[in-house]
C-alpha positions as CSV (number, residue, x, y, z in Angstrom):
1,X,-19.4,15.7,80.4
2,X,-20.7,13.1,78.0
3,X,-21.4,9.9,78.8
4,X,-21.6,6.9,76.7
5,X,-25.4,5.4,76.3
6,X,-25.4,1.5,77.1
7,X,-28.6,1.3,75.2
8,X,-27.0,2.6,71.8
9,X,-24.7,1.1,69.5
10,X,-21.4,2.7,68.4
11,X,-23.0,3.3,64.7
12,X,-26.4,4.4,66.8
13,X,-24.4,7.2,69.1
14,X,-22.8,8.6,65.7
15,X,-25.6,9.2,64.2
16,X,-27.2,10.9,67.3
17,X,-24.1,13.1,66.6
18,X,-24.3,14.3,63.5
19,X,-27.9,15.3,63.9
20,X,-27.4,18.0,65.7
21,X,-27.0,21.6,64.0
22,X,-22.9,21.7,63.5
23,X,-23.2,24.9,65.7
24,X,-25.0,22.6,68.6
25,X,-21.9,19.4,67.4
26,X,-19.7,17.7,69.9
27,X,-16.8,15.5,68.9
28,X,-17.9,12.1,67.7
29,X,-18.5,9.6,71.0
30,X,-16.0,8.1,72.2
31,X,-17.1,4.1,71.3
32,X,-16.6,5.6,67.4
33,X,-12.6,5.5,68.2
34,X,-12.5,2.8,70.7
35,X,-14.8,-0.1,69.5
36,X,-13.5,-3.1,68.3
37,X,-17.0,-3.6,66.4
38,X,-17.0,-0.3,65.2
39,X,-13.3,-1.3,63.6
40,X,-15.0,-3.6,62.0
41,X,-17.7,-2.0,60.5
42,X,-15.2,0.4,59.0
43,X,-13.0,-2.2,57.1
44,X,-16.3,-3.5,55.6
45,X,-18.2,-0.2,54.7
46,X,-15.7,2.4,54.7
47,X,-12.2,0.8,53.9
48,X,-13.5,-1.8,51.0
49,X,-15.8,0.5,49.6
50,X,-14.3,3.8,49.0
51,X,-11.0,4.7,46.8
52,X,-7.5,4.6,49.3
53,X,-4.7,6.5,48.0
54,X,-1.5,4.0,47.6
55,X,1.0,6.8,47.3
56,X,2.0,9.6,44.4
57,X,2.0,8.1,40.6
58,X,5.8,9.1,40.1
59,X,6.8,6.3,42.9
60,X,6.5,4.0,40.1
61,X,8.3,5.2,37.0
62,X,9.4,2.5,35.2
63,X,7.6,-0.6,33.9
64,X,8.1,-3.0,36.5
65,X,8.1,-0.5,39.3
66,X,5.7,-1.7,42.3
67,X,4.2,-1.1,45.7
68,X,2.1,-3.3,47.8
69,X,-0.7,-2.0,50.0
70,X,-3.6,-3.7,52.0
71,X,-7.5,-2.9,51.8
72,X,-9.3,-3.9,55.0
73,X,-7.1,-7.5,54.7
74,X,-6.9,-7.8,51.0
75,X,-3.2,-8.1,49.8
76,X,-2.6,-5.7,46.8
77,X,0.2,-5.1,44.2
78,X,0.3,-1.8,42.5
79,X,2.6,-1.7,39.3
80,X,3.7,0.0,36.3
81,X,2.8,-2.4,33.2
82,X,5.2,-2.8,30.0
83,X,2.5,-0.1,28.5
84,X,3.3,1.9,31.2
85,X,-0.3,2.0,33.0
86,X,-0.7,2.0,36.4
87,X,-2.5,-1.5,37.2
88,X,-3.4,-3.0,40.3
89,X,-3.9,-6.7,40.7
90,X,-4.4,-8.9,43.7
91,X,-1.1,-9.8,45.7
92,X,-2.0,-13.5,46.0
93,X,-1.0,-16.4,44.0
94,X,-3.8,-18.4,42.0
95,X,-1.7,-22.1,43.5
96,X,-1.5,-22.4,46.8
97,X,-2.4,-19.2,47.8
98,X,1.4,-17.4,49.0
99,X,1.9,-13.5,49.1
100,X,3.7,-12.9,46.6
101,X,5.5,-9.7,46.8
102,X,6.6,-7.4,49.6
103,X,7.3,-3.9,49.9
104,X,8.3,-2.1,46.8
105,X,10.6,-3.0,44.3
106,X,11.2,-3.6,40.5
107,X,10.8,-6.8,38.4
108,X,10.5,-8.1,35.3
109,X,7.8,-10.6,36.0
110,X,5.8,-11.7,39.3
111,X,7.4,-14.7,40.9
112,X,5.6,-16.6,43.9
113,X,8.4,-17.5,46.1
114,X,6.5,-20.9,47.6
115,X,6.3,-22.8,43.9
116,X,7.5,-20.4,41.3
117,X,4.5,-19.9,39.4
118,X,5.2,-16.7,37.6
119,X,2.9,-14.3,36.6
120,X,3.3,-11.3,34.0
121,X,3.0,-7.5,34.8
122,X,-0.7,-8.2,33.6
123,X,-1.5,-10.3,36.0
124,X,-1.7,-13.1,33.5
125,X,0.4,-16.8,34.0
126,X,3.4,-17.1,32.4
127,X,4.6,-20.1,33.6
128,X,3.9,-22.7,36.3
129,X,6.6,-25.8,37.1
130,X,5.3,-29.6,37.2
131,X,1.8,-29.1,36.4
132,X,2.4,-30.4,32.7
133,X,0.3,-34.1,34.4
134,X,-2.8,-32.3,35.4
135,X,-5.4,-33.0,32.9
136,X,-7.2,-30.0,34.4
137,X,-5.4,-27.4,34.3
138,X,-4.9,-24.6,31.6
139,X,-2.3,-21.7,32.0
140,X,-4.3,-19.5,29.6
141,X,-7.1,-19.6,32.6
142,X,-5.2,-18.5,35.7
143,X,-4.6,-14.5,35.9
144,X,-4.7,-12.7,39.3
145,X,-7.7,-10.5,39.5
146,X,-7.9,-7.1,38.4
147,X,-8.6,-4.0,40.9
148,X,-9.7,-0.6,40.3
149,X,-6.8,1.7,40.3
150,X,-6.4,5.2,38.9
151,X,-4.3,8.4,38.5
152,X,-6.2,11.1,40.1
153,X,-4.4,14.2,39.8
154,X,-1.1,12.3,40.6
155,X,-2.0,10.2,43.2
156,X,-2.5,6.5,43.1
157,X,-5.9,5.9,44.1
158,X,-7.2,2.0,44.3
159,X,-10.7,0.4,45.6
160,X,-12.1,-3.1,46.0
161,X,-15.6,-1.5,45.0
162,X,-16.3,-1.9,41.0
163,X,-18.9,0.7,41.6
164,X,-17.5,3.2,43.6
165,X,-17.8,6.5,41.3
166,X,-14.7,7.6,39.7
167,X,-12.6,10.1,41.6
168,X,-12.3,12.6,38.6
169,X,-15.9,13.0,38.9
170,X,-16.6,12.7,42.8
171,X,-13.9,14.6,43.7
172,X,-13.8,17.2,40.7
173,X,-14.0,20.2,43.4
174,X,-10.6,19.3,44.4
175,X,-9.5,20.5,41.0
176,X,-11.9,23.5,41.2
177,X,-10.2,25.0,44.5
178,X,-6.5,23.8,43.6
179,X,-6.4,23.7,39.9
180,X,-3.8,26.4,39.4
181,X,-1.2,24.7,41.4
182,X,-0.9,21.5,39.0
183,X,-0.9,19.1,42.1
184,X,-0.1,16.5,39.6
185,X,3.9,18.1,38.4
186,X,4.8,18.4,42.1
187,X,7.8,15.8,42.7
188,X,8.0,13.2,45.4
189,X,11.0,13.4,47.6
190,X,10.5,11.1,49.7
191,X,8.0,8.2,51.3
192,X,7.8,6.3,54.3
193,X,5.9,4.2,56.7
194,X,5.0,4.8,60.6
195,X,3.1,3.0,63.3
196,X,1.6,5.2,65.7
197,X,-0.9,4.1,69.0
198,X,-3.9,6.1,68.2
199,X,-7.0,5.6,66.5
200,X,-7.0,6.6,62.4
201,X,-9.7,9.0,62.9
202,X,-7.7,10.7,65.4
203,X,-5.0,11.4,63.2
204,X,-6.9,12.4,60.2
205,X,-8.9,14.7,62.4
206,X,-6.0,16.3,63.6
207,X,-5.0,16.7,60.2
208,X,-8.5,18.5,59.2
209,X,-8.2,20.9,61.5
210,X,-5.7,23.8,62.3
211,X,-7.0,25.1,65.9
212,X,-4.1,23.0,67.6
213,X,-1.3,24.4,65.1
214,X,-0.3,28.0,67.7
215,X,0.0,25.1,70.7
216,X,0.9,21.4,69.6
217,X,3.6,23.3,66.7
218,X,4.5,25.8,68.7
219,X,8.6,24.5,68.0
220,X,7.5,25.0,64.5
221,X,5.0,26.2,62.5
222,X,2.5,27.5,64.8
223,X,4.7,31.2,64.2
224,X,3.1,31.0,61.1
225,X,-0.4,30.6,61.8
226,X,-3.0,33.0,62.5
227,X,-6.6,31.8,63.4
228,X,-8.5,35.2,62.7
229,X,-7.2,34.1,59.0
230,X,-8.0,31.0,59.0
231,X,-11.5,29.9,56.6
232,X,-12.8,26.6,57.4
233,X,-15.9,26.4,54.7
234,X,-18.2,23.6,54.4
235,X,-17.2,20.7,52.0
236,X,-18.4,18.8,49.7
237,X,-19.2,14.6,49.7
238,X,-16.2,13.4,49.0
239,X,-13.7,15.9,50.7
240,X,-13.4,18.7,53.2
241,X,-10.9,21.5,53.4
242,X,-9.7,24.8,54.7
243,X,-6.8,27.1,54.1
244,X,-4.3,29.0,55.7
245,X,-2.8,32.2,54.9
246,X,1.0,31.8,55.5
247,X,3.6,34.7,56.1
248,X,7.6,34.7,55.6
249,X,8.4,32.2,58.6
250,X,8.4,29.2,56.0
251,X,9.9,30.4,52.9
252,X,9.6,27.0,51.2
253,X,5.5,27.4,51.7
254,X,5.7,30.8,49.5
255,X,5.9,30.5,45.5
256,X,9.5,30.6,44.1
257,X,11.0,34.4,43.4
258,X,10.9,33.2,39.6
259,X,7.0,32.1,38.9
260,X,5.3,34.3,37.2
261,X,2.2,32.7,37.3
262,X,1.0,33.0,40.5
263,X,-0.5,36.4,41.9
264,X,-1.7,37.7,45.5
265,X,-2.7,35.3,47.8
266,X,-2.1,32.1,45.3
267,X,1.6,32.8,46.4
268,X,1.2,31.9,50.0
269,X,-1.9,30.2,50.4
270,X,-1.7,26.3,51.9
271,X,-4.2,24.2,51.9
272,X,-5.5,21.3,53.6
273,X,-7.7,18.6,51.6
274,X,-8.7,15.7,53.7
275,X,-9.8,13.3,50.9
276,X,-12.3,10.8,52.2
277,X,-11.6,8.1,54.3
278,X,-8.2,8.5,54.7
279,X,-5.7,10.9,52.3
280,X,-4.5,13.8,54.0
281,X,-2.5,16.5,51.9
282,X,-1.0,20.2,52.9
283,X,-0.1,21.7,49.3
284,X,1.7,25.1,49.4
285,X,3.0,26.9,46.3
286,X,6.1,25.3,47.3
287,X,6.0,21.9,48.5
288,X,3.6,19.3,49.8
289,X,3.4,16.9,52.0
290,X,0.7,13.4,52.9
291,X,-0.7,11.0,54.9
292,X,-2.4,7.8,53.8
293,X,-3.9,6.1,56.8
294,X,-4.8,2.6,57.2
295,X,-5.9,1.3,60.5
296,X,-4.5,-1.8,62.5
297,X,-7.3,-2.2,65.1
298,X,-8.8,0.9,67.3
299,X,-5.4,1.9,68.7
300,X,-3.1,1.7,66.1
301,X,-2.5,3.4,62.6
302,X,-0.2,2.3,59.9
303,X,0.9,5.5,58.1
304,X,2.5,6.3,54.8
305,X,4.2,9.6,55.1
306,X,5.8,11.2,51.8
307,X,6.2,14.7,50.5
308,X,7.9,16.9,47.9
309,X,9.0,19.9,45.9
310,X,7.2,21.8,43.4
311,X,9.0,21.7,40.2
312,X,10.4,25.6,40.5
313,X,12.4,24.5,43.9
314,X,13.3,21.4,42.1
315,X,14.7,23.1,39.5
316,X,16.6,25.8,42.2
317,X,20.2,25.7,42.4
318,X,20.0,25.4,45.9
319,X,17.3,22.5,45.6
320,X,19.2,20.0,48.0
321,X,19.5,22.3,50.7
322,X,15.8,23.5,50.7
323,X,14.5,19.3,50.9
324,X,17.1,18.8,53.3
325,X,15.1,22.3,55.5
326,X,11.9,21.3,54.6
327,X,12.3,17.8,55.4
328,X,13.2,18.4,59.0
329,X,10.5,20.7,59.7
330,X,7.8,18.1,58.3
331,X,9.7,15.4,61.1
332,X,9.5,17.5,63.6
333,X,6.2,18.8,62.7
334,X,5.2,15.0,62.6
335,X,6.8,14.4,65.9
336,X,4.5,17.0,67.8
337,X,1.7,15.6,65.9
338,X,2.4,11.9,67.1
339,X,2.7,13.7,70.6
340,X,-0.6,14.9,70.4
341,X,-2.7,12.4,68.7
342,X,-1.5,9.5,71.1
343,X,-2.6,12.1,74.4
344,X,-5.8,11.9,72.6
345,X,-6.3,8.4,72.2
346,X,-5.6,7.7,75.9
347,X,-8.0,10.7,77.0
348,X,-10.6,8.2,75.0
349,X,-10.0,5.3,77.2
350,X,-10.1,7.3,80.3
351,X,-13.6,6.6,82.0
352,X,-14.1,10.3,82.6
353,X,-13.8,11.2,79.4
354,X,-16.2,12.8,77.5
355,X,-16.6,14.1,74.0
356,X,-17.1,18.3,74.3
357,X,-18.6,21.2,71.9
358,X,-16.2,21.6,68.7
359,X,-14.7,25.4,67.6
360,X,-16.2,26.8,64.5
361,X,-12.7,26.2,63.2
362,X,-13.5,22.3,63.5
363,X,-16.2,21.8,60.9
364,X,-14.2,20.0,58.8
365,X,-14.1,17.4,61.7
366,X,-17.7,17.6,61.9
367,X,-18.4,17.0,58.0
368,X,-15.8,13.7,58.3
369,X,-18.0,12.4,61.2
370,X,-21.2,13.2,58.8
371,X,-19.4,10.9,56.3
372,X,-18.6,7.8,58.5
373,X,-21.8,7.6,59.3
374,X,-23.6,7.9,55.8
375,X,-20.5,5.0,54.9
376,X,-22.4,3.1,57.9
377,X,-24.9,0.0,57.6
C-alpha cells in the first residue's frame, strides 16, 4: 500500500506520479481526488483556463435558443444570435448584478428579472427603466462581456481564457482518427443533468478506460467487449483515446445495413475520446453518447449527460424504437457506472487506502494525470 506523504503537497505528490515510466505508474494519490485545496487549484488552472464543452451545437437551433453553464463560478449564457452564431456572453447583469437567465430556453431579448434592464442577443443594452436622471449613464456603454465560444466539430466548446489555442488546431487529431464518421451530422436525442457523489476525475477516469466494462457492465455491455482487442495508444496533448472492436450484441453500435461508405472495421469500431479536462464521448457508427463534467467540490460532480443517432438510424423507419433501445441501455449503463464510481470515491477516504500499479489498458488514465499536472501552478 501507498501512503500519503505529510511532507508533500497534493500538486507535489502528482507530480511524483507522473514521473515514473507509465509501465512503473500507480493511480494518481489519493489527496489529487480528495483535497479541498487541490479543488481549488483546479477551478483556477484547469477549469478557467482550458475550453469546457456546453453541450452539442444542434441544442440551439433557432435564434434565441440558449443554455446556461458555469466555469469554475462564472455564470454563462450560451445563445444562438439573430445571425445565427453561436455566442457566449456573461450571465450577469451590468445593474445590480442579478443572474439573469436559468436553464435553457428561448427568447427574444435578455431580460434581468430584478430591474428589467434588457439586453439584446448581442449582449448589447436595449433598454434600461428610470435611469433617464442619471447624468452618468449611457446605454450605448453597457454590453455584457463577450466569452470565447466555438463549434468544434459539433460541440459547443466555451473558455474564460482569451489565449487558450483554438480547438480546431489543438485538437485537430480528433478529426485525424474520427474524420470519416462526420461527428458533426450525428443528431442529439436527448440531454440531461445528474449529480453524482464522486470526485470528477473519477468519473472521467472511468470513462477513459475500458478494463472495468466485462465486470461493472456485466448487465450490459460487457458481452460485447473483448480486452485481447482492446488498443489503448498513447495520446496526444489535448486528448486521449482508445477503441473497441464491437460484435453483434449491440446492433445500434454497427453501421446501418444501407451505408455504403463505411468498410471493415469502420463498421463496428467505437471509440472513446476523453477531451481534456472534462468531455467524454463513445461514438459508434451508429449512435453516440457524452459527458460534460463540472465539479461541485471533491465529492460531488455535476453531469450533463446527452446522446444521439447517426443520421442513417434517424432516417430508419424504425427510428423511434431504436432511441427508445438505445436509450435504456445508455441508463442502465449509466447506472452501473454511478455504482462504481461512488465505491471508488469512498475507497479514497478510507485510511487504508492506497493508490496501486495501473493495467497497460489504463494509460489513458495515466496521460490525464500527466495533464493535470502540466495544468498545475
Amino acid at each position: 500500500m501507498t501512503t500519503h506523504d505529510p511532507k508533500l503537497s497534493p500538486v507535489e505528490e502528482l507530480r511524483a506520479n507522473v514521473a515514473q515510466p507509465f509501465g512503473q505508474a500507480r493511480a494518481m494519490p489519493k489527496s489529487v481526488y480528495t483535497s479541498p485545496e487541490f479543488t481549488a487549484l483546479e477551478q483556477e488552472h484547469i477549469f478557467r483556463k482550458d475550453w469546457l464543452c456546453a453541450g452539442r451545437a444542434d441544442a440551439l437551433k433557432a435564434p434565441g435558443d440558449y443554455l446556461t453553464m458555469d466555469i469554475a463560478g462564472e455564470p454563462i449564457i450560451v445563445l444562438r444570435d439573430r445571425d445565427g452564431q453561436l455566442r457566449a456572453m456573461s450571465n450577469v447583469c451590468r445593474h445590480r448584478m442579478s443572474i439573469l437567465l436559468e436553464g435553457r430556453g428561448n427568447t427574444r431579448a435578455i431580460t434581468c428579472p430584478y430591474h428589467a434592464w434588457t439586453y439584446n442577443l448581442d449582449g448589447s443594452l436595449r433598454g434600461a427603466p428610470a435611469m433617464m436622471h442619471n447624468e452618468g449613464f449611457c446605454k450605448d456603454q453597457v454590453n455584457l462581456p463577450q466569452i470565447r465560444c466555438t463549434d468544434w466539430l459539433g460541440w459547443i466548446m466555451v473558455t474564460l481564457n482569451p489565449d487558450a489555442p483554438d480547438p480546431q488546431d489543438r485538437l485537430k487529431g480528433v478529426q485525424d482518427l474520427v474524420g470519416y464518421l462526420d461527428m458533426g451530422a450525428y443528431v442529439e436525442t436527448f440531454r440531461e443533468e445528474h449529480h453524482w457523489d464522486t470526485n470528477w476525475k473519477v468519473l472521467a477516469e472511468n470513462f477513459m478506460e475500458s478494463y472495468h466494462l466485462p465486470v461493472c457492465h456485466a448487465g450490459t455491455i460487457g458481452g460485447s467487449v473483448d480486452l485481447a482487442q482492446m488498443t489503448c495508444p498513447e495520446g496526444e496533448p489535448g486528448f486521449n483515446y482508445h477503441w473497441i472492436v464491437k460484435n453483434d450484441t449491440v446492433k445500434l453500435s454497427l453501421a446501418h445495413p444501407s451505408n455504403t461508405t463505411l468498410t471493415g472495421d469502420q463498421r463496428r469500431i467505437t471509440w472513446l475520446l476523453a477531451i481534456y479536462p472534462s468531455l467524454m464521448i463513445t461514438l459508434t457508427p451508429g449512435y453516440f453518447w457524452y459527458l460534460c463534467l463540472t465539479p461541485d467540490g471533491p465529492g460531488r460532480v455535476k453531469i450533463l449527460y446527452g446522446g444521439g443517432l447517426h443520421p442513417d438510424w434517424v432516417a430508419d423507419p424504425q427510428a423511434a424504437a431504436h432511441l427508445e433501445t438505445i436509450k435504456g441501455l445508455l441508463d442502465h449503463v449509466n447506472d452501473e457506472d454511478r455504482g462504481c464510481t461512488e465505491k471508488v470515491y469512498r475507497g479514497l477516504c478510507a485510511d487504508l487506502s492506497g493508490p496501486g500499479h495501473l493495467s497497460h489498458l489504463e494509460r489513458p488514465n495515466f496521460e490525464f494525470a500527466t495533464y493535470i499536472a502540466r495544468m498545475m501552478p
